[in-house]
N, C-alpha and C positions, 0 to 999 in steps of 0.2 A: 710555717707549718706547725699545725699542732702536736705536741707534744705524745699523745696516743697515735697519730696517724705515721710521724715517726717510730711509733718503736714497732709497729706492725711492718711497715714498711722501713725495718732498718737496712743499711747497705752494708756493716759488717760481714764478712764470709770468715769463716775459719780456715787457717791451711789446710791444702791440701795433700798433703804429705803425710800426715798419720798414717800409722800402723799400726797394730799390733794383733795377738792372738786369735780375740772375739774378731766377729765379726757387727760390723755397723749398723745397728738398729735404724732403720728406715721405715718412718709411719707418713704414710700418704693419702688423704681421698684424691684433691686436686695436686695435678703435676702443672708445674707452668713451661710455659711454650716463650723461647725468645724472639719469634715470629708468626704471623698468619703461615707464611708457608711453611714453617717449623711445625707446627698444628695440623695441616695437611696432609704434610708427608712421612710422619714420623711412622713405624710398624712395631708395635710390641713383640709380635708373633715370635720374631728370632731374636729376641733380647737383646738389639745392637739401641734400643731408645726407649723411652717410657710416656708413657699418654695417659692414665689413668691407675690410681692408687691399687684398685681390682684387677688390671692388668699386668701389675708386677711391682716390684720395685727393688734397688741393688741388695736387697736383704733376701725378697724369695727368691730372686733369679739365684744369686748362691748356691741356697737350699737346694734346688732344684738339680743346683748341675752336680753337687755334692751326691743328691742322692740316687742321682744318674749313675755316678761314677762307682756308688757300693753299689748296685744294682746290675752294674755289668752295661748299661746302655744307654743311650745318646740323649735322647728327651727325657724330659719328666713335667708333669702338672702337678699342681698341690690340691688337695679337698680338705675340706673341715675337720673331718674325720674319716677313719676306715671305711665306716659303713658310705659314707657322701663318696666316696671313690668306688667303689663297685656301684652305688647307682650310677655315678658319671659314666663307665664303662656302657654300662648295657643301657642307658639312654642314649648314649652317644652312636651305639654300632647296630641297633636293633630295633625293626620300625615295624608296622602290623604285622600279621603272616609269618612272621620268621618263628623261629622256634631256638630257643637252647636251653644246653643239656650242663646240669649243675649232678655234683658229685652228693651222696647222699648223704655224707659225715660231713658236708659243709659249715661253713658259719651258718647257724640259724638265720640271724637277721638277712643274709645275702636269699635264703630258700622265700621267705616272708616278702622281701621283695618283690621278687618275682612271682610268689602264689597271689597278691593282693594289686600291686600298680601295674607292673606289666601284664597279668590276667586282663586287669581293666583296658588297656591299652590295645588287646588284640595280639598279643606275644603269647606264647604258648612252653613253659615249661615240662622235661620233664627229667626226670633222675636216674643215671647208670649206680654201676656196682666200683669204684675206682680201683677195687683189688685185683679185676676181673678185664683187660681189655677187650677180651672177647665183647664184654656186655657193651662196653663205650661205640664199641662198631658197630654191633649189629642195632643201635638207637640212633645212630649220625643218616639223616633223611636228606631228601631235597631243601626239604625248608630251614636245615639246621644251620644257624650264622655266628652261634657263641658255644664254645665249651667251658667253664667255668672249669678248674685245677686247684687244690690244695693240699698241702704236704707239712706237716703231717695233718690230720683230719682233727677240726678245731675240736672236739672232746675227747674222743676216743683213740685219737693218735696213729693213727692206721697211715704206714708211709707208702705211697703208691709208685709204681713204676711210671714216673713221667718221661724218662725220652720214649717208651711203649703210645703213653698215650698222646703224646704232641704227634708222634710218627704218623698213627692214625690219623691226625687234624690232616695234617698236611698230605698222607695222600687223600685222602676223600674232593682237595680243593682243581684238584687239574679239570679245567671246563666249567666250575662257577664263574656266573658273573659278579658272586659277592664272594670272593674267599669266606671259608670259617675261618673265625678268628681265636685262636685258642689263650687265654685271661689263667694267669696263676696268681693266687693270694701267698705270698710268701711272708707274710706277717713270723710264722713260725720260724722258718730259714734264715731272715733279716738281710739276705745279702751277704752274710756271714758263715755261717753251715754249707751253703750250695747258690751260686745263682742261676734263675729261672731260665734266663736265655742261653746257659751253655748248655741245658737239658732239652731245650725246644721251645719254651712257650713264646707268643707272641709278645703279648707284654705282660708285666711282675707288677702289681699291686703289692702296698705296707699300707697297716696301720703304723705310722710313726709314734703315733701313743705309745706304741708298744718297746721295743730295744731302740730303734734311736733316738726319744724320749730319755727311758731311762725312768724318770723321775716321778711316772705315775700321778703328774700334775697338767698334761695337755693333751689336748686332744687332735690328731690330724692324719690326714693319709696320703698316700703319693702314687701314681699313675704313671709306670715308665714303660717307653718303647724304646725301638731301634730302626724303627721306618719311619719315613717321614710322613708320607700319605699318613699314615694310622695314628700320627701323632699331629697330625691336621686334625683329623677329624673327634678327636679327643680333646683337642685344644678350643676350638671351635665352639662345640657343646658345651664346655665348660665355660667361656664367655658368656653365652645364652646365659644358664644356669645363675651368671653373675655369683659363681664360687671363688670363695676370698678366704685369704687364711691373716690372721692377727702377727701383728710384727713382734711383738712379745712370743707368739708362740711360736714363730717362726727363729727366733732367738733361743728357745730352750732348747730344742730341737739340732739347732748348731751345735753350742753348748755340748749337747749330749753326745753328740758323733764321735770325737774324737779316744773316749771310754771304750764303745761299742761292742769292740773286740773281746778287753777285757772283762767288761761285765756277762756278755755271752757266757763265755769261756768258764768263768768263776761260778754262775746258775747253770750252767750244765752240768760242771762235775758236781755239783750239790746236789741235783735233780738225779741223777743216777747213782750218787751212792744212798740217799732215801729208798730211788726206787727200788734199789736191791732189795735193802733194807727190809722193808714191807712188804715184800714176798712171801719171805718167810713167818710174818706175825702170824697169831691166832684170830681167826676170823676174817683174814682175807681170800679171796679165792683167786685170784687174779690181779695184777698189776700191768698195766698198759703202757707200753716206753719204746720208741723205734731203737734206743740202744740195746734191749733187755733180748736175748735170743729166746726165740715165742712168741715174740708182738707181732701182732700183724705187718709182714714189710719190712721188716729185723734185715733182713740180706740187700734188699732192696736199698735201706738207708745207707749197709756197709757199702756198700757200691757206689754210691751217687753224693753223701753227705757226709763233713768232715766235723757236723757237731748237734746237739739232740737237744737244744733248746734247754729250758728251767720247767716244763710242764709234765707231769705221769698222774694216770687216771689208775685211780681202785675200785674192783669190784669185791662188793664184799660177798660172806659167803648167803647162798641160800635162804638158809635156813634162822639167819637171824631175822627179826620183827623189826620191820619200816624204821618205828619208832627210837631202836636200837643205833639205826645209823644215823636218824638228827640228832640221838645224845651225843656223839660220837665227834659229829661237827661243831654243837656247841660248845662242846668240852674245850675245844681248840682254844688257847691261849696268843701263841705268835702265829700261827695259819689265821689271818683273822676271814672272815667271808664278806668277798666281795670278786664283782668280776673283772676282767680283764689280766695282763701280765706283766712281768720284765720292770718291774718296779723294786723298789727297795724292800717291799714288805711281804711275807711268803702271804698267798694266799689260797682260799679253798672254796669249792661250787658244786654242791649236791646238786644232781641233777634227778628229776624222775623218770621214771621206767616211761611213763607216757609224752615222753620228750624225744623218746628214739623215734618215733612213729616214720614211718618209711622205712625201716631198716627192722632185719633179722635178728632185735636183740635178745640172746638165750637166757638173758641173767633174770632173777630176780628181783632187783635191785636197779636204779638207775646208779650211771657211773658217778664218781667222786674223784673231781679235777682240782689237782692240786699243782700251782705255780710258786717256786722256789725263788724268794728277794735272795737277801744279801745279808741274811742273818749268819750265825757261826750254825753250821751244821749239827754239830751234836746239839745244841740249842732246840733247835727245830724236831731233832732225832727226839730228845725228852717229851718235846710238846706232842707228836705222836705218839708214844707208848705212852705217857698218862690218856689221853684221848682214846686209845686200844683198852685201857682197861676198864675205862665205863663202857665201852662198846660192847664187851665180853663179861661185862658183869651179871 
């Protein structure tokens, strides 16, 4: 036998007895089959065998059940990213005709979705008040099949009464022949602060980019439930979809888990002694923090959440000039600007005033969201009051 055809086909195996902390990087396109009826019968679905690299393999099934397990519930699917997991959801549960109802301080990219593919598609959105259950009810129709849920509100930070609004889902569903299906983005809560299914929702979405990451170097999201049915048909769609996640970033994402807790914990209490902090400066009018009493949902978080994230929005005041508050941001030293969270580096995202569009915003200013790394705090503190005083210059 040739020499190359040998070492492709070599018979070494490694023990199987290893151990240790990490968990085993498995990169696969082709899985091999010890038989034609091995190739037949095998089912990825319940992760007892594997058939194809896009199908699974002992690295994301891990993942999967790890992050089942901070999530509070039984299944989990992986997507590419955050955003590839809210489309999975509403490709998967939502077909012409139907209608759902998304919160109006949502992720933008999740709203964009649904005004441009699903428009196209024959889905029909539209937008309640999440502070307001009154409003979520009186918008849930015949045709309504999704409510989109998140806590806190991805700019503005507004913590909503969700067992209020799951309650609603669930009663409206007695005599559908499609249950509503009620979807919370808990990217902000991580599994950490509060989980989704002791409050009501059906299933809990993550951006893992975000805290079980950690590192601000991957991108990916996760799809959990607690029913089987709805975790069929989430699994399902995501087959179609041919959604696959990288064994390396499915590795960092390990990696990252077992911190979790502490890094939470460590950007919250940063995030709220800043956002005290910033209260009180010159030139701000308002600061936004479901731990701050005054924030939108203040009582509501004391009730329901045992921790308030690394993010607080500022509005500044009035009366200063646009202009004023981009010097303000680029002054920023260690806030550098860029988006997303829960990474090592604090960062900061002006937003503008015509980016609230939907929404009753009174300021004149769009908000200024600021995400708290893992720098030393007074650090951070400094780089804020120099940045306050070109702002107020």
């Amino acid at each position: 036998m040739d020499s190359i055809t040998r070492l492709i086909h070599h018979g070494y195996r490694a023990p199987a007895d290893f151990d240790a902390p990490a968990v085993g990087v498995h990169k696969a396109s082709t899985v091999f089959f010890p038989s034609v009826a091995a190739l037949r019968s095998r089912d990825w679905k319940d992760k007892s065998a594997y058939t194809y690299g896009l199908h699974g393999t002992p690295t994301t099934f891990t993942l999967e059940e790890r992050i089942a397990t901070l999530e509070g519930g039984t299944h989990c699917v992986l997507a590419p990213s955050g955003l590839a997991a809210i489309a999975l959801v509403d490709m998967a549960l939502l077909r012409a005709g139907d209608e759902l109802l998304i919160p109006h301080n949502a992720y933008g990219p999740n709203k964009s979705f649904a005004s441009v593919e699903l428009a196209g598609w024959g889905v029909r959105a539209r937008y309640y008040d999440p502070m307001d259950p009154a409003d979520l009810a009186a918008r849930i129709s015949d045709k309504t099949r999704l409510v989109w849920l998140e806590a806190a509100g991805s700019v503005t930070l507004e913590f909503p009464d969700l067992p209020a609004l799951t309650a609603l889902v669930r009663a409206a569903n007695p005599g559908r022949a499609r249950p509503i299906v009620s979807v919370l983005d808990n990217t902000w809560g991580a599994g950490v602060a509060f989980r989704g299914f002791d409050l009501g929702a059906d299933v809990v979405l993550q951006a893992l980019t975000k805290y079980p990451s950690g590192g601000a170097d991957v991108l990916m999201g996760s799809v959990v439930t607690r029913d089987p049915a709805l975790h069929r048909e989430l699994l399902l769609t995501h087959m179609r979809l041919g959604l696959g996640v990288g064994a390396n970033d499915a590795e960092l994402v390990l990696r990252g888990l077992p911190s979790i807790a502490l890094r939470y914990a460590a950007q919250d209490a940063a995030a709220r002694e800043l956002a005290g902090w910033m209260q009180s400066q010159a030139g701000v009018q308002r600061v936004l923090h479901p731990a701050l009493p005054g924030s939108p949902g203040h009582e509501t978080w004391q009730r329901d959440a045992s921790g308030a994230a690394s993010l607080f929005t500022v509005v500044f005041d009035d009366g200063l000039a646009p202009e004023r508050v981009v010097a303000f941001c680029d002054a920023l030293r260690l806030f550098r600007l860029g988006y997303s969270w829960a990474g090592p580096v604090s960062l900061c995202v002006p937003y503008e005033r015509a980016e609230m569009c939907g929404r009753d915003w009174p300021h004149a200013h769009g908000p200024v969201r600021f995400a708290v790394g893992l720098e030393a705090v007074e650090d951070l503190r400094a780089d804020l009051a120099q940045a306050l005083r070109v702002l107020n210059a």
